[in-house]
C-alpha positions in Angstrom: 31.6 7.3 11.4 30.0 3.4 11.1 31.4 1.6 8.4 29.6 -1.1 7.0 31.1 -4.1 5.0 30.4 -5.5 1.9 28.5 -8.1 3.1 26.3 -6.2 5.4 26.2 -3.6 2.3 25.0 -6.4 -0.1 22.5 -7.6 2.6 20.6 -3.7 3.2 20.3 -3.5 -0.8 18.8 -7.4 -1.1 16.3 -5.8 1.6 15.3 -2.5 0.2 14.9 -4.3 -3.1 12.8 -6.8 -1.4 10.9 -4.3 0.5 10.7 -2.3 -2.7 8.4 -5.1 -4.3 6.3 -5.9 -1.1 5.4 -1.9 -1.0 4.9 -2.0 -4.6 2.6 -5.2 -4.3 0.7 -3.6 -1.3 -0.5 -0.8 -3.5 -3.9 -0.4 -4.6 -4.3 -0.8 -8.3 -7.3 -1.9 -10.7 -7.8 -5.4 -11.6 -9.2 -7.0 -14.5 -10.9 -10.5 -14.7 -12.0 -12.6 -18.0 -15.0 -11.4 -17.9 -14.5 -7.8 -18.3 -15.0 -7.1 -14.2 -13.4 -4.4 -12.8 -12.4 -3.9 -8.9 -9.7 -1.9 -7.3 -7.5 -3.7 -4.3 -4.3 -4.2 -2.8 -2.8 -7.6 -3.5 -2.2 -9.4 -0.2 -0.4 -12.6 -1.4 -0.6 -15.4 -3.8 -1.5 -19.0 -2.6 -0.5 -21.6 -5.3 -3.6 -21.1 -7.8 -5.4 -18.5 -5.6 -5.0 -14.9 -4.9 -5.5 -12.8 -1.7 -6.9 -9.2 -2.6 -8.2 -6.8 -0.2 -10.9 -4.4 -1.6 -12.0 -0.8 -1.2 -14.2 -1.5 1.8 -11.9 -3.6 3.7 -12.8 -6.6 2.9 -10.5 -9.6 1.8 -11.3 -11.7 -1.3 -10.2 -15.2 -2.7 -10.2 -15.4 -6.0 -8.5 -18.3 -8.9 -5.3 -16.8 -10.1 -6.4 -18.2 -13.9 -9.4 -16.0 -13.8 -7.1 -13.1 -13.8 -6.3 -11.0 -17.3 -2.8 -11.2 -19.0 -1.4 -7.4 -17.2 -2.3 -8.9 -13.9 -0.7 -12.6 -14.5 2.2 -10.3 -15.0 2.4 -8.1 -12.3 1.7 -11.4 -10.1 5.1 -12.4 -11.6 7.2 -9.3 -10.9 5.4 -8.0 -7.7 3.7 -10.9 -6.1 6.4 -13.8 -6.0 4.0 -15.9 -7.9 5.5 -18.5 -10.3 5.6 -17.9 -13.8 2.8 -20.2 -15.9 -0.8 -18.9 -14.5 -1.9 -18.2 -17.8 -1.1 -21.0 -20.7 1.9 -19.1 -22.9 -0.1 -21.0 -25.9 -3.6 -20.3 -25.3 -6.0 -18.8 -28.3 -6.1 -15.1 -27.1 -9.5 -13.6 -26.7 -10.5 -10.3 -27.6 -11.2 -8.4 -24.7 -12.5 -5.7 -25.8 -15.4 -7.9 -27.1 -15.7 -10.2 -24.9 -16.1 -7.8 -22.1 -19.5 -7.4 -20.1 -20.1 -3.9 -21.1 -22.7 -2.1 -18.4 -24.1 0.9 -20.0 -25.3 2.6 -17.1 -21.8 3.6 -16.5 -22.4 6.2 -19.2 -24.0 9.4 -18.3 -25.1 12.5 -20.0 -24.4 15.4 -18.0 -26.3 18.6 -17.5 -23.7 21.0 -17.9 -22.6 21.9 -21.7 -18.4 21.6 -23.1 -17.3 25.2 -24.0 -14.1 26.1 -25.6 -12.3 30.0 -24.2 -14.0 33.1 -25.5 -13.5 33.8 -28.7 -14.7 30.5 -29.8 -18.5 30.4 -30.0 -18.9 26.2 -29.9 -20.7 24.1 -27.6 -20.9 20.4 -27.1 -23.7 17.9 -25.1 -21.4 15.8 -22.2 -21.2 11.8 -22.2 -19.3 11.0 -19.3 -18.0 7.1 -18.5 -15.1 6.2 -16.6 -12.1 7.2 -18.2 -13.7 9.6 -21.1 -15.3 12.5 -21.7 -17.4 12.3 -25.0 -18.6 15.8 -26.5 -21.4 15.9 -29.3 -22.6 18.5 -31.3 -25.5 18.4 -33.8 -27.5 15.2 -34.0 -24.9 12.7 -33.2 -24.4 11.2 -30.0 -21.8 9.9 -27.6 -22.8 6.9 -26.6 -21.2 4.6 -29.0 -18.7 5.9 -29.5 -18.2 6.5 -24.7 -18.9 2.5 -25.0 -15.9 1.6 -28.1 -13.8 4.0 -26.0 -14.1 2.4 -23.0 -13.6 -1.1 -24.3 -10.3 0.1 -25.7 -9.2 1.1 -22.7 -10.0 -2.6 -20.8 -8.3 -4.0 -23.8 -5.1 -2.6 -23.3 -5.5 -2.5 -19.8 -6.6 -6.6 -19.6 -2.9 -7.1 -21.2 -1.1 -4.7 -20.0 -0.1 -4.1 -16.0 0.1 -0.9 -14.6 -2.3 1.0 -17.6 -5.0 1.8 -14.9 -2.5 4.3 -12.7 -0.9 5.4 -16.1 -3.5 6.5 -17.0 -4.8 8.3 -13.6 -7.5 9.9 -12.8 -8.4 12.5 -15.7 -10.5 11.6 -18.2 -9.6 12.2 -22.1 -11.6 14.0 -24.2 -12.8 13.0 -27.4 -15.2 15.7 -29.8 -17.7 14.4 -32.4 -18.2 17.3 -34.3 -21.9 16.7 -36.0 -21.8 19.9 -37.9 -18.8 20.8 -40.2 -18.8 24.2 -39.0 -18.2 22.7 -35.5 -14.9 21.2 -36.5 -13.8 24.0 -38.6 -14.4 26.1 -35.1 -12.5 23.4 -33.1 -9.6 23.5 -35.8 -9.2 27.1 -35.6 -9.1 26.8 -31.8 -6.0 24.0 -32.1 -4.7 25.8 -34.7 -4.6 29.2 -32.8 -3.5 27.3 -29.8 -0.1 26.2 -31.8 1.0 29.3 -33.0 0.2 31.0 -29.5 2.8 28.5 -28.1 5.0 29.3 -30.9 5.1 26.4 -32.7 4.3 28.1 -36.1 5.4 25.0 -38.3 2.9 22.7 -36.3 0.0 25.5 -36.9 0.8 25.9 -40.5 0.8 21.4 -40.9 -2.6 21.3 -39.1 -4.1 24.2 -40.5 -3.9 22.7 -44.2 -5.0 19.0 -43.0 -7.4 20.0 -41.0 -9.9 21.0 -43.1 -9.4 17.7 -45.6 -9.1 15.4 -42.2 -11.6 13.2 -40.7 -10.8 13.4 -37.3 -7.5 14.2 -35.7 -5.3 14.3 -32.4 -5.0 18.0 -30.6 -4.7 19.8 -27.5 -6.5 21.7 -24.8 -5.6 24.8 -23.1 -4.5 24.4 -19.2 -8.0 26.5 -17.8 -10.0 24.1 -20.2 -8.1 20.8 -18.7 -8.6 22.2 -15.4 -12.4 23.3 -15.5 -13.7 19.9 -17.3 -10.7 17.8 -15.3 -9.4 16.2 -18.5 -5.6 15.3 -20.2 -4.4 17.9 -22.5 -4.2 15.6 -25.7 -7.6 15.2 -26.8 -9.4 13.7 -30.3 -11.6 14.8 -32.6 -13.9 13.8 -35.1 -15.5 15.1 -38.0 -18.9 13.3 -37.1 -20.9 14.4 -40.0 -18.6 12.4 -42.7 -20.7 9.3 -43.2 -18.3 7.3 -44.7 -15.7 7.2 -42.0 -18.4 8.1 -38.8 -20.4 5.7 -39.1 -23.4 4.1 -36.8 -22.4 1.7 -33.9 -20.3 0.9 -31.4 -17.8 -0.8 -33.9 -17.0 2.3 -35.7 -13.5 1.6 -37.6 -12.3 5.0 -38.1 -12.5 6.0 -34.4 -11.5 2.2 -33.2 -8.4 3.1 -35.4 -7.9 6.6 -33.8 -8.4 5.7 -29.8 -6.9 2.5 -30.3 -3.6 4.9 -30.8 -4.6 7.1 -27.8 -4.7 4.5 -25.4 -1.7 3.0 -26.6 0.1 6.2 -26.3 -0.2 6.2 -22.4 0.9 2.6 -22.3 4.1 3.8 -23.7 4.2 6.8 -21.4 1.5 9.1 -22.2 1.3 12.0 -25.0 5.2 12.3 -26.8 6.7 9.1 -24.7 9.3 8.6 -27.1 7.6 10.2 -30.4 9.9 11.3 -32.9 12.4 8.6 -32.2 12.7 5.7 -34.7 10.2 3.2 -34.5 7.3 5.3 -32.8 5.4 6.3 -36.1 5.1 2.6 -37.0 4.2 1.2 -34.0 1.7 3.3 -33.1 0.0 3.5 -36.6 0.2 0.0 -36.6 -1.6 -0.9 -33.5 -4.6 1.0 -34.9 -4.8 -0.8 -38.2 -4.6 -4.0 -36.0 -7.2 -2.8 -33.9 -8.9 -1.0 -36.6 -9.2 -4.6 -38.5 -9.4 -6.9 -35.5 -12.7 -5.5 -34.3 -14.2 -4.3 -37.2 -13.1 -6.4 -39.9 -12.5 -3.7 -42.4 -10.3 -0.3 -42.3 -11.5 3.0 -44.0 -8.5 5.2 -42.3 -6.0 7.1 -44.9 -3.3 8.9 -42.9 -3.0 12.9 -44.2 0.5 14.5 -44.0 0.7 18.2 -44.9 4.3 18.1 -46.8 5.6 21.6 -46.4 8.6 21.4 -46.6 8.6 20.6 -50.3 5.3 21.8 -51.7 2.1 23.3 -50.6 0.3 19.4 -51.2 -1.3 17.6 -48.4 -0.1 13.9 -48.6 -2.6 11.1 -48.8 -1.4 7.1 -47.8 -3.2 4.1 -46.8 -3.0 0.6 -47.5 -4.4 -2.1 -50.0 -8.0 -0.8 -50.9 -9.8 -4.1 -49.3 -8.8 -3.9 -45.3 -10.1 -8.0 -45.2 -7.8 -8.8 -47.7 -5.1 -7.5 -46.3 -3.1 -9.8 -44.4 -4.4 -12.6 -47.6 -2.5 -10.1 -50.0 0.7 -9.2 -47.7 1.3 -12.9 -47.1 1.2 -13.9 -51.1 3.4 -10.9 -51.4 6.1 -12.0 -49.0 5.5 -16.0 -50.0 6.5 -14.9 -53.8 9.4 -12.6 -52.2 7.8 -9.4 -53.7 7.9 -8.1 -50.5 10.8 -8.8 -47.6 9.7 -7.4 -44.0 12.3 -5.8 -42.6 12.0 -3.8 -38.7 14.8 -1.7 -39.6 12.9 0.1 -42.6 9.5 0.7 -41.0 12.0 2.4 -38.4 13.1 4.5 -40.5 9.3 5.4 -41.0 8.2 8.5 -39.1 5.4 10.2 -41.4 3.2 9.4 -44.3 4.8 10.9 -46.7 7.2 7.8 -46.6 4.6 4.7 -46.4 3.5 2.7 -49.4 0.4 0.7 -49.4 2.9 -2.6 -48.7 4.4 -0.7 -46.1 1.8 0.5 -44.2 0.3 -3.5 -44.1 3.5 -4.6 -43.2 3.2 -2.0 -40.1 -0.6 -3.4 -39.5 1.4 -7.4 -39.9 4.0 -6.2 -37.1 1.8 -5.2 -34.5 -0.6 -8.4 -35.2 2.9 -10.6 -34.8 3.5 -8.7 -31.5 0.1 -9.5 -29.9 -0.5 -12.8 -31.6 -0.2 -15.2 -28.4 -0.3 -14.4 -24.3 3.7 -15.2 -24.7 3.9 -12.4 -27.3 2.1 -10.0 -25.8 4.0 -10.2 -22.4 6.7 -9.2 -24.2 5.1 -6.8 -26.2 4.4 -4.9 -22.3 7.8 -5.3 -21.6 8.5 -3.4 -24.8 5.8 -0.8 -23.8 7.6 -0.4 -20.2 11.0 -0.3 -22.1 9.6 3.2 -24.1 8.1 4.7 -21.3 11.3 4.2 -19.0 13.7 5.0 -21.5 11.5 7.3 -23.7 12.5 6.1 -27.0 11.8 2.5 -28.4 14.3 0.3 -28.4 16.5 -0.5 -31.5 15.6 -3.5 -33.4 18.3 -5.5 -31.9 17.1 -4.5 -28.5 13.6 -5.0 -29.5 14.5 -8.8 -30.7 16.3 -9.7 -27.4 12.9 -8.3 -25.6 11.3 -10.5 -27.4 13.5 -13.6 -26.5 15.9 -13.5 -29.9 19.7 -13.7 -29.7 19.9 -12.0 -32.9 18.1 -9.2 -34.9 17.6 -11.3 -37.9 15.7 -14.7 -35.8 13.3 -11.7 -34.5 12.9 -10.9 -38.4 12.7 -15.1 -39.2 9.8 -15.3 -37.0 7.8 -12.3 -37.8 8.3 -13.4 -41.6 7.1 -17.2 -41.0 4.0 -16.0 -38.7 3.3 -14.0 -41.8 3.3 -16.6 -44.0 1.0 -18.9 -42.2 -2.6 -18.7 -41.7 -2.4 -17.2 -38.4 -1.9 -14.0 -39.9 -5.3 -13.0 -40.6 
């Protein structure tokens, strides 16, 4: 029997760590430049402000480190050796999703038609783009909304590393129901799909929202996900209600909704970490920021069937004027009428809880989170943290992530970036 000693033992674990990152960084993963260019390669090395990447087709290309997106400054970082500072920790952050080069092209209409199992008499005209399957019914179409998705998903991929294999190669699928019949059909299907997997509390909740809901989350059956090659969770919308469907790319309601989705994968796909403390707020509150951020209003109201005390279904929201809202919050927590505190949207986890302060202080945390490149780094770390440990971290945890010694300096500077004019 060899016995090794400690030294040689420390020296094999410093070399299958190190080995560890040099397989890592010779994978091929999707890269993301300013400019809302796409390409998939294997990173080769980094050479002081350049990067070495070898494309798809063999070929090696040169490219200037600072012309990379936040995720991949990162994963230069953790996975290249490259030194920390390739992307100015106090630079105005863009908006990628705008300021992406969107190539419509990439969106297709299929020939074939989206059919739910037997028994549910509902078809749906196919938009296909990259990551997204968009069905239509009635008059709407897919394109729009195939295009917002889509630029969601380069968001959080541009500042996030990794999001592209997350989220792998299926496609989600999102409905836009253009006849209210349509989505009635599509609820029974979800709702029937519940009970039939015996959760008869979550069929009883979605059959009373349903019918008063705008749009909502859901799941396919496993021949469905196999035939049309899509994730199980799924989205729909009620496409025929004007006032939260509207015309455009830069719809708010379904900016709100996908904004969720993708962010959901980031933190480790459908139920990474839901239900724990923390998860409800987070999420909902990276749509309002998204919702707002690219839309500059919000029309979303969040429905919660309450059964366990009555038969009511629930409505919350925020302050009625979405532009006003970070205006209003900040006089509220300037005159102390309000006092931010991470532990109580914790303690958040449906909407029967939220008042209108509450759900903007949700909207003000996520804007804090993702207000600088330095913030958002961390923010990713956070993001890796859930999807590792599937649950989010504590708020003491969550402060050290961010660079705090203490729960209440996290809380300090969340309060004073939402007194200033930042906060917007």
């Amino acid at each position: 029997m060899k016995v090794f000693t400690s030294n040689k033992i420390i020296f094999l674990l410093l070399f299958c760590f190190s080995l560890n990152g040099i397989l890592s960084a010779a994978e091929m993963r999707t890269w993301t430049n300013l400019k809302g260019q796409i390409i998939k390669a294997q990173l080769l090395d980094v050479d002081g402000d350049y990067v070495r990447l070898r494309l798809e087709n063999g070929r090696d290309s040169r490219i200037p480190r600072k012309t990379l997106s936040i995720g991949d400054q990162k994963y230069l970082e953790e996975f290249g050796g490259a030194e920390e500072g390739g992307f100015d920790p106090k630079a105005k952050i863009t908006v990628p999703e705008k300021e992406m080069k969107f190539d419509s092209k990439t969106l297709k209409k299929r020939d074939d038609k989206f059919e739910l199992p037997d028994g549910y008499s509902l078809q749906f005209d196919i938009i296909e783009s990259e990551h997204f399957l968009v069905m239509s019914s009635g008059r709407v179409k897919g394109k729009d909304t195939a295009e917002l998705a889509e630029r969601l998903w380069y968001g959080m991929n541009f500042q996030h590393p990794g999001f592209a294999e997350k989220w792998g190669d299926e496609k989600k699928a999102i409905f836009l129901c253009g006849e209210t019949t349509d989505y009635e059909i599509l609820g029974k299907y979800y709702v029937d799909l519940l009970a039939n997997s015996g959760r008869a509390q979550d069929a009883s909740n979605t059959a009373k929202t349903w019918p008063l809901s705008a749009g909502a989350g859901m799941s396919l059956d496993s021949d469905t996900c196999d035939k049309y090659d899509v994730m199980r969770g799924a989205r729909a919308f009620r496409a025929d209600d004007k006032r939260r469907f509207q015309r455009g790319v830069w719809n708010p309601f379904p900016a709100h909704c996908i904004a969720q989705d993708v962010l959901n994968v980031q933190m480790g796909g459908a139920g990474g970490g839901a239900g724990s403390e923390g998860y409800f707020a987070i999420s909902t509150g990276h749509g309002y920021y998204k919702e707002i951020q690219l839309t500059d209003e919000t029309v979303t109201s969040l429905l919660d069937a309450n059964t366990y005390e009555s038969d009511e279904v629930v409505k919350a929201g925020g302050f009625d004027d979405g532009r006003k809202w970070a205006r209003t919050l900040r006089d509220l927590v300037k005159k102390e009428k309000v006092t931010p505190s991470v532990a109580e949207l914790y303690r958040i986890n449906r909407p029967t809880q939220l008042t209108p302060e509450l759900t903007v202080l949700m909207y003000g945390f996520a804007r804090y989170m993702q207000s600088t490149p330095e913030r958002i780094s961390k923010f990713s770390k956070v993001m890796e943290r859930v999807d590792t440990g599937r649950s989010i971290p504590v708020p003491a945890e969550l402060a050290k992530l961010f660079g705090f010694e203490t729960q209440k300096e996290f809380e300090d500077d969340w309060i004073n970036y939402l007194k200033s004019t930042a906060f917007k």
